[in-house]
C-alpha positions, 0 to 999 in steps of 0.5 A, a space after each residue: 500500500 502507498 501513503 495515499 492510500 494508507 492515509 485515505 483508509 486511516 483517515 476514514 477509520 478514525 473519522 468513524 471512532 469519533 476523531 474530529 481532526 481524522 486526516 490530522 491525525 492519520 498525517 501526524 501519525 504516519 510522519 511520526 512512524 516514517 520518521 518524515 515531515 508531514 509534507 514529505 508524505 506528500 512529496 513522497 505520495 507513492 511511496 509503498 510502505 513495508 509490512 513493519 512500517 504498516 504493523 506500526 502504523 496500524 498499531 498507532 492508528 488502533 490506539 488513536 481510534 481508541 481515544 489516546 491522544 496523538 501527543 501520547 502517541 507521538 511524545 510531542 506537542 507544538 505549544 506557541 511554536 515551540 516543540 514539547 515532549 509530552 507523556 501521560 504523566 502530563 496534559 496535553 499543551 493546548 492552544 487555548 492556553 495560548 491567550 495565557 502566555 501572550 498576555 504574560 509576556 506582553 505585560 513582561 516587555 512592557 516593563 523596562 526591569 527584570 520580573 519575577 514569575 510563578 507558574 504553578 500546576 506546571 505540568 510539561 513546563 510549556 507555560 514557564 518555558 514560552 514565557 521565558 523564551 519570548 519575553 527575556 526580561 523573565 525568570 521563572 520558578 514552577 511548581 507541581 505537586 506531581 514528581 513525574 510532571 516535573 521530570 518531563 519539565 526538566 527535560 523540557 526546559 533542559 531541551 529549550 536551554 532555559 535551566 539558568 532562568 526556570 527553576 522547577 519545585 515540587 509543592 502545592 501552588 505558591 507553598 514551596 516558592 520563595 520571594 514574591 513575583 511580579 506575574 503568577 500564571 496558573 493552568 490547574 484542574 477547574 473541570 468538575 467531577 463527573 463532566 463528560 469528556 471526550 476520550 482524548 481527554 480523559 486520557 490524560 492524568 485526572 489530578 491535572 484535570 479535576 477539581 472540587 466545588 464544581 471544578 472551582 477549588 484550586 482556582 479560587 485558592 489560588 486567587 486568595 492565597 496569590 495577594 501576599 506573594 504579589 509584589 505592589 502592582 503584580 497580576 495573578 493569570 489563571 486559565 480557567 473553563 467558563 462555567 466557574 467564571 463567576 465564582 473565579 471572578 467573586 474570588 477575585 474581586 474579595 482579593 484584588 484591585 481589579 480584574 477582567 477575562 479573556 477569551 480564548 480562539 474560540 471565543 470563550 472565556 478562558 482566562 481570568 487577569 487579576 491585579 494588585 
């Protein structure tokens, strides 16, 4: 078979268990087994496969068509233009985080001095590493109570030659970070119990996905426990899903100066900016 044509037959089969990015996925897949740039698939069109590269292909797509996400399967996700590894250890980068760190980094190239930041719930390290690498001005200490996380962290930030300037910690949000900061960035579990979601999601690890009170717990702790580490004028940047907005924002406004939220690429609500 070629690549065309595995690529048609791929696509088809993951369309029908439910992927809504079916030809994306069967790409990314088939690049990843033959060691080639999505575009070379189409260089190379017709191009017959062997029995092992088809053997391990088919294994990947049979694990995509049973809800793994394609970072797992692949160990990679491109978050703002950087590449991360990525294991079931971690979540799964999302663009819609995105809105997070470009609102951090346009506050950092706004300032004329070196700033301070904390990035808790750190995961594969993507919001701290992003932060570093594109505002200069930037050192970074990020926090997970997840052992495992921080070990795919550090290779990540070994692998983006930010070690001198992201400082990795395991604890509970701020506990363990000394000092105050200028910009606290948080990406924590604000999912409710019992929500459906698709399986991609749910692959990924609960305790980075889940929270209590609604999904509400650790967003709004965060929000009244993040004044006193603030320095005088310091903003607090916490992603957040839409249906705890208002109690994010209540925590908020018991907390803070002044607030308001931005929306993510699809236009909801997604990220609470508080100030001092």
């Amino acid at each position: 078979m070629t690549i065309v044509e595995v690529l048609k037959l791929s696509a088809d089969y993951l369309q029908k268990h439910g992927s809504d990015s079916a030809r994306l996925d069967a790409e990314v897949l088939l690049a990843h087994t033959l060691d080639l740039r999505r575009l070379d698939l189409y260089l190379k069109f017709d191009r017959a496969l062997t029995e092992h590269e088809l053997a391990a292909y088919r294994g990947l797509v049979a694990r995509r068509g049973k809800g793994e996400p394609v970072a797992y399967l692949v160990g990679h996700k491109e978050f703002m233009g950087l590449e991360f590894e990525v294991t079931p250890d971690v979540l799964v980068p999302n663009s819609d985080t995105e809105v997070l760190v470009q609102r951090a980094v346009a506050i950092a190239r706004e300032s004329e001095r070196p700033l301070r930041v904390a990035d808790v719930g750190t995961g594969s390290g993507c919001i701290a590493i992003a932060v570093a690498r594109y505002a200069g001005n930037t050192e970074i200490w990020a926090s997970d109570v997840s052992r495992a996380a921080l070990a795919v962290a550090a290779r990540n930030v070994a692998r983006h030659d930010v070690v001198d300037r992201v400082h990795l910690q395991q604890g509970d949000l701020l506990a363990e970070l000394a000092g105050e900061f200028d910009i606290v960035c948080a990406n924590l579990p604000y999912v409710a119990a019992g929500t459906r979601l698709p399986a991609e999601v749910t692959a990924q690890p609960a305790g980075a996905l889940y929270a209590a009170d609604g999904g509400a717990a650790l967003v709004t702790r965060l929000l009244d426990e993040a004044p006193a580490r603030l320095r005088p004028g310091g903003r607090i940047l916490a992603e957040l899903d839409p249906s705890i907005v208002d109690v994010a924002s209540a925590a908020a406004a018991r907390n803070f100066a002044g607030q308001r939220v931005h929306r993510d690429l699809g236009g909801h609500d997604r990220v609470l900016e508080a100030w001092c």
